[in-house]
N, CA, C and O atoms as CSV, one atom per row, in Angstrom:
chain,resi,resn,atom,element,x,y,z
A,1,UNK,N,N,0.849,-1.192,0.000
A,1,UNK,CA,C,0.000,0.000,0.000
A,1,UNK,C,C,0.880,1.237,0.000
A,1,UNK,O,O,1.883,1.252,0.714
A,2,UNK,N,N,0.552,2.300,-0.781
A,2,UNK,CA,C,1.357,3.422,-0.700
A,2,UNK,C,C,0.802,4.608,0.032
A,2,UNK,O,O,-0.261,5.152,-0.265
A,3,UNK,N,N,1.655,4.996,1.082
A,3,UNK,CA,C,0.866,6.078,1.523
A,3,UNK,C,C,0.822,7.241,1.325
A,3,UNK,O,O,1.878,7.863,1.211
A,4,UNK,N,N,-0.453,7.909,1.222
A,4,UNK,CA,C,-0.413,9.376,0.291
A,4,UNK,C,C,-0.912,10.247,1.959
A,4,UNK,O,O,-1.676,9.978,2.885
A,5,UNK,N,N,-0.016,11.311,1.636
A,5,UNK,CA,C,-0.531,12.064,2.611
A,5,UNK,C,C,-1.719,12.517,2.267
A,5,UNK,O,O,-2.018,12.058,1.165
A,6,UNK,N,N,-2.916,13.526,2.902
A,6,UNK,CA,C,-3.630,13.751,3.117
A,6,UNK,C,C,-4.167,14.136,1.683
A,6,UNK,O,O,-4.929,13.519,0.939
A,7,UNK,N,N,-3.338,15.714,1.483
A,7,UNK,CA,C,-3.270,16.295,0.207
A,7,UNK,C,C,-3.360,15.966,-1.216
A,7,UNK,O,O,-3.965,16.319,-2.228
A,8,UNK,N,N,-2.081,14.748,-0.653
A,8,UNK,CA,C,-1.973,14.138,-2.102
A,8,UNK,C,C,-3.410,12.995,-2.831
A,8,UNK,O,O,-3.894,12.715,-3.928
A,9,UNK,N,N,-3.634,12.585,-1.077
A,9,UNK,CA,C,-4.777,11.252,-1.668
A,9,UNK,C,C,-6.275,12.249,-2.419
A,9,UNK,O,O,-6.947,11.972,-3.413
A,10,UNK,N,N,-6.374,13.301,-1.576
A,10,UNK,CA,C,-7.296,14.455,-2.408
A,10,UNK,C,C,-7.297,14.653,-3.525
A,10,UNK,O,O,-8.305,14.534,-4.222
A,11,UNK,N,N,-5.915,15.080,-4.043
A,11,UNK,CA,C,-5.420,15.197,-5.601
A,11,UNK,C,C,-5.951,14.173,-6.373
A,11,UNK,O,O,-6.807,14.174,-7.258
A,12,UNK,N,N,-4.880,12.776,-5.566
A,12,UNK,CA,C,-5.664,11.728,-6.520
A,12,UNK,C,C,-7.053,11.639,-6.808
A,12,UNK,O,O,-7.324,11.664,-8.008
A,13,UNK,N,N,-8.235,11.518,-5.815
A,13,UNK,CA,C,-9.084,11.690,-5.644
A,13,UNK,C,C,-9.697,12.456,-6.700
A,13,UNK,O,O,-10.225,11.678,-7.494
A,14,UNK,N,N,-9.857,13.766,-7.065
A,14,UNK,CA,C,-10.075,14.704,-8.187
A,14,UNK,C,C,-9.346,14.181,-9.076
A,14,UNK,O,O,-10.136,13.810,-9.944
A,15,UNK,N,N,-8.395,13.947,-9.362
A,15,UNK,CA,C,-8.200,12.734,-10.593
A,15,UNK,C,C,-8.849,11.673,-11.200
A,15,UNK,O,O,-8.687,11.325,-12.370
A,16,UNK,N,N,-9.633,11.133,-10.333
A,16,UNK,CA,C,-10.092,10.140,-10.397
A,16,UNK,C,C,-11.567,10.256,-10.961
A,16,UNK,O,O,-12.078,9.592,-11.863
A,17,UNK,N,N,-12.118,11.266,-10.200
A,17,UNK,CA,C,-13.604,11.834,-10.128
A,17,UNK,C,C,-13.230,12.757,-12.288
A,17,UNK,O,O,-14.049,12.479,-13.164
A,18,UNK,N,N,-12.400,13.386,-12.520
A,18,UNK,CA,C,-12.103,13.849,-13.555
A,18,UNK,C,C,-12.225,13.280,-14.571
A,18,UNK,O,O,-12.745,13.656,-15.621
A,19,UNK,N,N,-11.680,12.206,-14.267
A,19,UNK,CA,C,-10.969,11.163,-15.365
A,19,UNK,C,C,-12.751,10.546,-15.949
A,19,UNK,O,O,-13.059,10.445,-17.136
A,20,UNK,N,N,-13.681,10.216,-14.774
A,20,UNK,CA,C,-14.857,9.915,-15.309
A,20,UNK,C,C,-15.922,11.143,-15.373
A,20,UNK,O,O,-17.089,11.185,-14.985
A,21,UNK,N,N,-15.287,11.911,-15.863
A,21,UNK,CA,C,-16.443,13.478,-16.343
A,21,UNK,C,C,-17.067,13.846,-15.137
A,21,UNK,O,O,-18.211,14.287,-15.248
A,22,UNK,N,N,-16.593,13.768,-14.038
A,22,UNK,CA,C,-17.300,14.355,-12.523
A,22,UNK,C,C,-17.073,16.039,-13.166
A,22,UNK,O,O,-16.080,16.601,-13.627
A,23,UNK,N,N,-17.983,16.332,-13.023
A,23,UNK,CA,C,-18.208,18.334,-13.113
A,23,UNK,C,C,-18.042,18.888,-11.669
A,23,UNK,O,O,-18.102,18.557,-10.485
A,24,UNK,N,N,-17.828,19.809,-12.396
A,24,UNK,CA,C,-17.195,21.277,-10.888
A,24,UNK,C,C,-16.917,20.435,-9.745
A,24,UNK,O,O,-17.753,20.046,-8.930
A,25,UNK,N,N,-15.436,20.133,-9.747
A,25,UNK,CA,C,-14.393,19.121,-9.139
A,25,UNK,C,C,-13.685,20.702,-7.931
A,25,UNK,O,O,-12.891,21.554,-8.328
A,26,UNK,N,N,-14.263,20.636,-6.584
A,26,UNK,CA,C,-13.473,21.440,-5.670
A,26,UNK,C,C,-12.969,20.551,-4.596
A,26,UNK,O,O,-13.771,19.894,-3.932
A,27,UNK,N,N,-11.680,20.486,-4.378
A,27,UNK,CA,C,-10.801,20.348,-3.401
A,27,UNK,C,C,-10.578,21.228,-1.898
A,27,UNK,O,O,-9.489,21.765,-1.696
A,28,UNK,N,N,-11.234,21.286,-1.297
A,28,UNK,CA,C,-10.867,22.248,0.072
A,28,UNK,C,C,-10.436,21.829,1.137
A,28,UNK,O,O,-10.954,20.802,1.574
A,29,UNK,N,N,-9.511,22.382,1.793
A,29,UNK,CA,C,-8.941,22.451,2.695
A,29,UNK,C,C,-9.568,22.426,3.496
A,29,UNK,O,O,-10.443,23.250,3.229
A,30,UNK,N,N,-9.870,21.781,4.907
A,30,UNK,CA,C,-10.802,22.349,5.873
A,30,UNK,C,C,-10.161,22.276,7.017
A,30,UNK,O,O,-10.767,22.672,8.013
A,31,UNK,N,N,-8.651,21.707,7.182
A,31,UNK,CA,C,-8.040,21.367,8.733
A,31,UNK,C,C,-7.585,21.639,9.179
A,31,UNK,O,O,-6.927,20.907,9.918
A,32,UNK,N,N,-7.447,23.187,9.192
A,32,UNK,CA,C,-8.033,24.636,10.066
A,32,UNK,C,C,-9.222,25.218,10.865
A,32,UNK,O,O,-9.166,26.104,11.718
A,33,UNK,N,N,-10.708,24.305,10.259
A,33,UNK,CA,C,-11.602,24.675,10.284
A,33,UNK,C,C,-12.190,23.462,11.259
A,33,UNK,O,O,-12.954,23.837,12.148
A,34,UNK,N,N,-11.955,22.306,11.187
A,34,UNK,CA,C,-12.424,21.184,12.038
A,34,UNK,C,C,-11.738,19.963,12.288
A,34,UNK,O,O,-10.750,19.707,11.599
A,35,UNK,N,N,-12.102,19.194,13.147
A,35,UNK,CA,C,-11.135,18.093,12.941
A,35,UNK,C,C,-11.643,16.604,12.574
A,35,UNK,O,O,-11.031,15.570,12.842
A,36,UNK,N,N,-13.021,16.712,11.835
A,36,UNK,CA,C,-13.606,15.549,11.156
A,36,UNK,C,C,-12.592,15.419,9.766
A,36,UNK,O,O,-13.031,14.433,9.173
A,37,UNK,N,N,-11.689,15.853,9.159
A,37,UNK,CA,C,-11.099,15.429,8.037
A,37,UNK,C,C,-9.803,16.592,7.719
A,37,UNK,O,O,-9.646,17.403,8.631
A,38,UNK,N,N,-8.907,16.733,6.559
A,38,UNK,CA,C,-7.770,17.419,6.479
A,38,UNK,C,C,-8.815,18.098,4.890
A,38,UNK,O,O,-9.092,19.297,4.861
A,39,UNK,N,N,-9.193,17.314,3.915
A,39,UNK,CA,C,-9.686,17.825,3.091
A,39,UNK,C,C,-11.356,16.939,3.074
A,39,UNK,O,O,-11.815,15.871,3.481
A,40,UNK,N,N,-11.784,18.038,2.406
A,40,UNK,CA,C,-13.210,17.433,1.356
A,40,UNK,C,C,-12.905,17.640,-0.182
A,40,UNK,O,O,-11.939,18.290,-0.579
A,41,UNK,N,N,-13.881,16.985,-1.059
A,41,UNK,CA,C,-13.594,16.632,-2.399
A,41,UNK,C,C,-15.075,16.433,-3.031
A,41,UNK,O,O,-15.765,15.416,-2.965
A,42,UNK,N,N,-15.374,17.612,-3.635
A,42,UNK,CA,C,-16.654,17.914,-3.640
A,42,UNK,C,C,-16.988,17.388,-5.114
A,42,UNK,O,O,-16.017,17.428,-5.870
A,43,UNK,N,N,-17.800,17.056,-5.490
A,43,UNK,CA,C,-17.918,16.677,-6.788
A,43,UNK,C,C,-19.654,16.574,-7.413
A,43,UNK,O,O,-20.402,15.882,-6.723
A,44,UNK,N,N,-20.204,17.177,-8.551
A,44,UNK,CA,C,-21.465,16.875,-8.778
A,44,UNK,C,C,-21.367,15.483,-10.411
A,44,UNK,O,O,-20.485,15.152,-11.205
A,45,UNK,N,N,-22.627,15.142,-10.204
A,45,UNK,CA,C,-22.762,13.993,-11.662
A,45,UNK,C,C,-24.082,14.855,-12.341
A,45,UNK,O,O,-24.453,15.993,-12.053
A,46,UNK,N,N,-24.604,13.989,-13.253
A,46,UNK,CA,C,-25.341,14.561,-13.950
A,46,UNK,C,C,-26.434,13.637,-13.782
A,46,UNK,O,O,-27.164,13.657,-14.773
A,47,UNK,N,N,-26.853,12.751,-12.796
A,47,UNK,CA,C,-27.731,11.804,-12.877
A,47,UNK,C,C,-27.471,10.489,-11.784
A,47,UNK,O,O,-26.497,9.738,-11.848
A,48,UNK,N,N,-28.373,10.415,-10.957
A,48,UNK,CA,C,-27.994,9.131,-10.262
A,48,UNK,C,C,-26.929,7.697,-10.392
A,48,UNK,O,O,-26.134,7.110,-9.658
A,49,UNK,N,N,-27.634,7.514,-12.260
A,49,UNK,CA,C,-26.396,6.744,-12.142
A,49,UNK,C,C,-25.162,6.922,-12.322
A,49,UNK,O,O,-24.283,6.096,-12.078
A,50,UNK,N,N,-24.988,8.226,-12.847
A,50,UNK,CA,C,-23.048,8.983,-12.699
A,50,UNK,C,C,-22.425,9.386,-11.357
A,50,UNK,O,O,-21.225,9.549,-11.134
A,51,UNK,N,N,-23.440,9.516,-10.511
A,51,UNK,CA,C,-23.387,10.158,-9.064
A,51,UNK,C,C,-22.667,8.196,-8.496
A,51,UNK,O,O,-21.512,7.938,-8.156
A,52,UNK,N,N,-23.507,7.492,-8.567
A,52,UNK,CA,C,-23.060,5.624,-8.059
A,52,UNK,C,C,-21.519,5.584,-9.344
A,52,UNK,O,O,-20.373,5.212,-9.090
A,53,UNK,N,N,-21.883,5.929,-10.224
A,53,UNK,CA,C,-20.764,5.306,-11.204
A,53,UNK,C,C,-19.525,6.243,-10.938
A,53,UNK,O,O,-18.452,5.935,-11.457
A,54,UNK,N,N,-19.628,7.470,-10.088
A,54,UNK,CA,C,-18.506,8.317,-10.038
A,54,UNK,C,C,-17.719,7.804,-7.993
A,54,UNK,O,O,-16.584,7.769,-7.518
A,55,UNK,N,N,-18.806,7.587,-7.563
A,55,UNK,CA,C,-18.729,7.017,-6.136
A,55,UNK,C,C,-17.561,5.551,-6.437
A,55,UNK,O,O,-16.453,5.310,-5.958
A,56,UNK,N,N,-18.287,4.907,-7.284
A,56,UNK,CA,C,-18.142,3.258,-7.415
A,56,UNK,C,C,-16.560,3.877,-8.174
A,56,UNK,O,O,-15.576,3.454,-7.567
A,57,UNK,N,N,-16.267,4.700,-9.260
A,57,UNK,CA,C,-14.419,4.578,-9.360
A,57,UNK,C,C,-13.886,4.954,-8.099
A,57,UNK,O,O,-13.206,4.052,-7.609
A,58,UNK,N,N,-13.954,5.851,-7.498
A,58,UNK,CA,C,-12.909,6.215,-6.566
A,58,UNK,C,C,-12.698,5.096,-5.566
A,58,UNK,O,O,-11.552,4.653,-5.490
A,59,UNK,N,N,-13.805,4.478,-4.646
A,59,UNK,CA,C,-13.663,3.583,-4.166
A,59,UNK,C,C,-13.195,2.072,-4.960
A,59,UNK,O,O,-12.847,1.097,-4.294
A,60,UNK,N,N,-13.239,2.061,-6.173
A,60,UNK,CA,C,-12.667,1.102,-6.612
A,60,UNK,C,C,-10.899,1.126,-7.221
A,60,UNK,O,O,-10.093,0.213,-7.395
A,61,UNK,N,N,-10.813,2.568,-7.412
A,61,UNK,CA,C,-9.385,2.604,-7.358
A,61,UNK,C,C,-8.903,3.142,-6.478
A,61,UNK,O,O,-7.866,3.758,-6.721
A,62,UNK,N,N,-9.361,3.144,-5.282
A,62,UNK,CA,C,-8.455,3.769,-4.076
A,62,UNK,C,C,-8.306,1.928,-3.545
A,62,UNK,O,O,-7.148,1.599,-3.286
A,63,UNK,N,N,-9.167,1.037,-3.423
A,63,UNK,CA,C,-8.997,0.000,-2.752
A,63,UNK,C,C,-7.801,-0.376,-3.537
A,63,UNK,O,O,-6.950,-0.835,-2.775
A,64,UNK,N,N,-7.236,-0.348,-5.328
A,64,UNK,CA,C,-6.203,-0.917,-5.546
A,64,UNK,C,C,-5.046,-0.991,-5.062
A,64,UNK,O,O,-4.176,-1.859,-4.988
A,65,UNK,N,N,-5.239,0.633,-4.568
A,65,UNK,CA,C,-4.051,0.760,-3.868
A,65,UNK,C,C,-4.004,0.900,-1.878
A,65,UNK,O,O,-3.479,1.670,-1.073
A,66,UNK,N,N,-4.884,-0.338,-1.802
A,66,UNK,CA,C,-5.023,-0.545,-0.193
A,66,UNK,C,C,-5.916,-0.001,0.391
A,66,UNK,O,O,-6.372,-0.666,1.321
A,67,UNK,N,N,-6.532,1.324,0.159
A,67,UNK,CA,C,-7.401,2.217,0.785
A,67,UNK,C,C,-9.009,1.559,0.803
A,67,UNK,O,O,-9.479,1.067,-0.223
A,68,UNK,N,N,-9.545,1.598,1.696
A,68,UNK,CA,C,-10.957,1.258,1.686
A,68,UNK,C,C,-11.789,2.640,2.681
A,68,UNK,O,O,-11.663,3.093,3.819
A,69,UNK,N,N,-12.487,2.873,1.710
A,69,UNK,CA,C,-13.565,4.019,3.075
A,69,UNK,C,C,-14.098,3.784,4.325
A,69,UNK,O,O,-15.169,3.201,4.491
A,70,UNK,N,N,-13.372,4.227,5.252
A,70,UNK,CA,C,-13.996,4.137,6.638
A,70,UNK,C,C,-15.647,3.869,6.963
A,70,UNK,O,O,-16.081,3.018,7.740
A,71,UNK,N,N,-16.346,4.705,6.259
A,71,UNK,CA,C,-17.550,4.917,5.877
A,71,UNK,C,C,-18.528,5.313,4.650
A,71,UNK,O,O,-18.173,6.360,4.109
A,72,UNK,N,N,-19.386,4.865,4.233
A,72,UNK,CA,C,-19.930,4.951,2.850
A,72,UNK,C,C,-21.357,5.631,3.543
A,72,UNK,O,O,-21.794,5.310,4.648
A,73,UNK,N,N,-21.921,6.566,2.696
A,73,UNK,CA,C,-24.147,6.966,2.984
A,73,UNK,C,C,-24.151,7.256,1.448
A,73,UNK,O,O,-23.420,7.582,0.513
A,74,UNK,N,N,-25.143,7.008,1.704
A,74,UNK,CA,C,-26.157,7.901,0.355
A,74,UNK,C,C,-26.346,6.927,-0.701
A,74,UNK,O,O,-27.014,7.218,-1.693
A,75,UNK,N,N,-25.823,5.831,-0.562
A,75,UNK,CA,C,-25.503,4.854,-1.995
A,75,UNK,C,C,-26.944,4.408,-2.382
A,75,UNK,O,O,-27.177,3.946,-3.499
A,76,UNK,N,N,-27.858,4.552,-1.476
A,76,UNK,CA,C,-29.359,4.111,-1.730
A,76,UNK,C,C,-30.197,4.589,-2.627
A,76,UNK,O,O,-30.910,3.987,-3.430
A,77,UNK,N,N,-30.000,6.220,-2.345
A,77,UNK,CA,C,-30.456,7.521,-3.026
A,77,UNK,C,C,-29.765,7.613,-4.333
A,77,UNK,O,O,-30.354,7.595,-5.415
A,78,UNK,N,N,-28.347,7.723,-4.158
A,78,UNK,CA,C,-28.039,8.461,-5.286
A,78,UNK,C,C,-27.666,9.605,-5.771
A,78,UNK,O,O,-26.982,9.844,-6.766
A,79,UNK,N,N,-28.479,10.771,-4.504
A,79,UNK,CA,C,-28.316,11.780,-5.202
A,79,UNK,C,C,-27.219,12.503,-4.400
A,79,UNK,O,O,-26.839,13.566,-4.892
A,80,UNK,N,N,-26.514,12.021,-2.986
A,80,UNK,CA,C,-25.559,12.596,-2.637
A,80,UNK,C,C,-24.650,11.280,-1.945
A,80,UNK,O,O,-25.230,10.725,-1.012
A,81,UNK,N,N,-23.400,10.777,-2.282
A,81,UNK,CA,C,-23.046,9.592,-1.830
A,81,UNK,C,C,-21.592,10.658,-1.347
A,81,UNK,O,O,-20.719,11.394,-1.806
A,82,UNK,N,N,-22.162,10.050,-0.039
A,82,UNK,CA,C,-20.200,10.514,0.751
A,82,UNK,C,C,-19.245,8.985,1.066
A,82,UNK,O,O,-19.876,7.935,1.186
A,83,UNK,N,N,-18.138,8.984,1.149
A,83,UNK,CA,C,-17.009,8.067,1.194
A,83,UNK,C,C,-16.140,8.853,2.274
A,83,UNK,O,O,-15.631,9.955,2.071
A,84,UNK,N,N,-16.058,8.184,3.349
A,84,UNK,CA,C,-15.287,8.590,4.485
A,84,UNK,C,C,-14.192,8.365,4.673
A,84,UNK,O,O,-14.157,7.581,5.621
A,85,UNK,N,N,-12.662,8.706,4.140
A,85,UNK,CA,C,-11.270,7.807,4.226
A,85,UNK,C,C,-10.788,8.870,5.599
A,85,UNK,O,O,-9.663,9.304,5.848
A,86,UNK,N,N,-11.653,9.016,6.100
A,86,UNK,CA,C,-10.887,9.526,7.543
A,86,UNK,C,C,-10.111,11.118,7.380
A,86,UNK,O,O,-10.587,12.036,8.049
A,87,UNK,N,N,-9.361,11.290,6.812
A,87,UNK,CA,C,-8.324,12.505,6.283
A,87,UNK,C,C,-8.640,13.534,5.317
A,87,UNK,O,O,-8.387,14.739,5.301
A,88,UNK,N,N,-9.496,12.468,4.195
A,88,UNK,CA,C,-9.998,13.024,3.088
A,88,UNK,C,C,-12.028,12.715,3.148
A,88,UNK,O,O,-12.348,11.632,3.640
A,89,UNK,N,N,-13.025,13.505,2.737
A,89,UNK,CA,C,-14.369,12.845,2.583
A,89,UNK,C,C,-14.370,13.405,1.058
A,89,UNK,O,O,-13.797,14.380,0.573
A,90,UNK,N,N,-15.124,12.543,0.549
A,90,UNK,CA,C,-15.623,12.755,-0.761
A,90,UNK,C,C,-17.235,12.583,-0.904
A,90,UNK,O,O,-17.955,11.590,-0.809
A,91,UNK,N,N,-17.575,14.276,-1.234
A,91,UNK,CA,C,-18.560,14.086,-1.432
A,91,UNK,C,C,-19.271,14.445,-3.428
A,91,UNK,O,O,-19.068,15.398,-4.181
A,92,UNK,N,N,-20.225,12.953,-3.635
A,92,UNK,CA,C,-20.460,12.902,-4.904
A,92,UNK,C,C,-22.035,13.360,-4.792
A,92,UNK,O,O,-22.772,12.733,-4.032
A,93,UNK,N,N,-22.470,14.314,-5.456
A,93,UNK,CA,C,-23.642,14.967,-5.302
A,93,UNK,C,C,-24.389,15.271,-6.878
A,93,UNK,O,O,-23.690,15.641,-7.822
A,94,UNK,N,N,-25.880,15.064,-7.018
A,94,UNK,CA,C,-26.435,15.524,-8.094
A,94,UNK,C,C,-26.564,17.140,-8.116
A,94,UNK,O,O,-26.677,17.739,-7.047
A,95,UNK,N,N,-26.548,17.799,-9.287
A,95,UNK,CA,C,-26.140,19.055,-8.932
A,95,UNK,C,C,-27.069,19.804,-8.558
A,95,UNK,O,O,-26.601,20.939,-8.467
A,96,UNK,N,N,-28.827,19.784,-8.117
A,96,UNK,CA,C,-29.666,19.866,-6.804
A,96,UNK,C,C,-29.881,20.034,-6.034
A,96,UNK,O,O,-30.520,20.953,-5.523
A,97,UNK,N,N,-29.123,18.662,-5.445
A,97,UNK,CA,C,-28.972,18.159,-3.899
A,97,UNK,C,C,-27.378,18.947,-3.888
A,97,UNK,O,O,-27.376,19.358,-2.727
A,98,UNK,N,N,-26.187,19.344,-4.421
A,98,UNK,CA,C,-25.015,19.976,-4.207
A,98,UNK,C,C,-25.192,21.533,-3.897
A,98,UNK,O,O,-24.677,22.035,-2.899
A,99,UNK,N,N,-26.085,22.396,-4.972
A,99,UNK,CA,C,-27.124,23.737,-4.732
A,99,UNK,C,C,-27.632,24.047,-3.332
A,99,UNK,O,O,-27.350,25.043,-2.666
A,100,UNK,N,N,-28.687,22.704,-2.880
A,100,UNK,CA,C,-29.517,22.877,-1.949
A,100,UNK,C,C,-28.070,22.780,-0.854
A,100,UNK,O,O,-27.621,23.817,-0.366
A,101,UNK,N,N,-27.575,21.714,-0.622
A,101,UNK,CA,C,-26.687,22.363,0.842
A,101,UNK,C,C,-25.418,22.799,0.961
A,101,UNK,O,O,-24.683,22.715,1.945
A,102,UNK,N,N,-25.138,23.408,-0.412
A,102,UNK,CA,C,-23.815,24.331,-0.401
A,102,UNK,C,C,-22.776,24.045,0.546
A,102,UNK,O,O,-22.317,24.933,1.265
A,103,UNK,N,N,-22.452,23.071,0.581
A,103,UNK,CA,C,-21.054,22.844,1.180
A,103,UNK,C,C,-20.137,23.455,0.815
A,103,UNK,O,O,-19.278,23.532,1.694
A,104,UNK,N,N,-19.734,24.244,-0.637
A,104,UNK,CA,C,-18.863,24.676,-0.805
A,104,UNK,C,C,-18.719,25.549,-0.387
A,104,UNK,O,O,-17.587,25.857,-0.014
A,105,UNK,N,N,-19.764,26.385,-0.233
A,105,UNK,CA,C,-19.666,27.624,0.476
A,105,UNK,C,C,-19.415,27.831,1.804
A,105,UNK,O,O,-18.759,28.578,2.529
A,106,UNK,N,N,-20.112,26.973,1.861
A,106,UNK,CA,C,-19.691,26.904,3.686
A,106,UNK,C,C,-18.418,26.344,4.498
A,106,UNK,O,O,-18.174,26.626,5.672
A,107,UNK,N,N,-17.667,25.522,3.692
A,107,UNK,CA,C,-16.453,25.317,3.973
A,107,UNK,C,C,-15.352,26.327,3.118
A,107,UNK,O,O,-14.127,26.203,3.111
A,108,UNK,N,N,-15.925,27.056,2.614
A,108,UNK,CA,C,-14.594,28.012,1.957
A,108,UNK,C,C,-14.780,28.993,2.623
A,108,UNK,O,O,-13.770,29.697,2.617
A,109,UNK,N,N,-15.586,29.405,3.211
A,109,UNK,CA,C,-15.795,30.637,4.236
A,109,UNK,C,C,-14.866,30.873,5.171
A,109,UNK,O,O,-15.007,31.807,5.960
């Protein structure tokens, strides 16, 4: 397993979410701001099943390289699926449900 610091596994992360057409891809810093994670990794799809199909790469290429999510929600719905790796959260959101609770805003504040 290789270990990525915090930053870097983020990067990858938005790489990953990129690579399968994830739209308005923000990276923020938050671990200044709290101590539930170092970054979030915000990401919208265009449809339930891009929102599961953008969830389902990252967790499938982060496990290649050892990583498994602490915690998984939303996979039922669809329309907002978070992945918990402890350091980093990734949240995959329809762009709706991303509008309605502005996380971005509220963590860039």
């Amino acid at each position: 397993m290789s270990t990525l610091t915090s930053e870097n596994l983020a990067k990858r992360i938005a790489e990953i979410l990129d690579s399968k057409k994830g739209r308005d891809i923000q990276t923020i810093n938050i671990e200044k701001k709290t101590i539930i994670a170092d970054y979030f990794v915000i990401c919208s799809g265009t449809s339930t099943t891009q929102v599961k199909g953008l969830a389902d790469e990252v967790a499938f290429q982060l496990k290649q390289q050892g990583r498994e999510p602490a915690r998984t929600e939303g996979y039922e719905s669809g329309s907002w699926i978070l992945l918990d790796y402890l350091d980093v959260v990734v949240h995959v959101f329809l762009q709706s449900e991303r509008e309605f609770y502005s996380l971005d805003k509220l963590w860039q504040a």
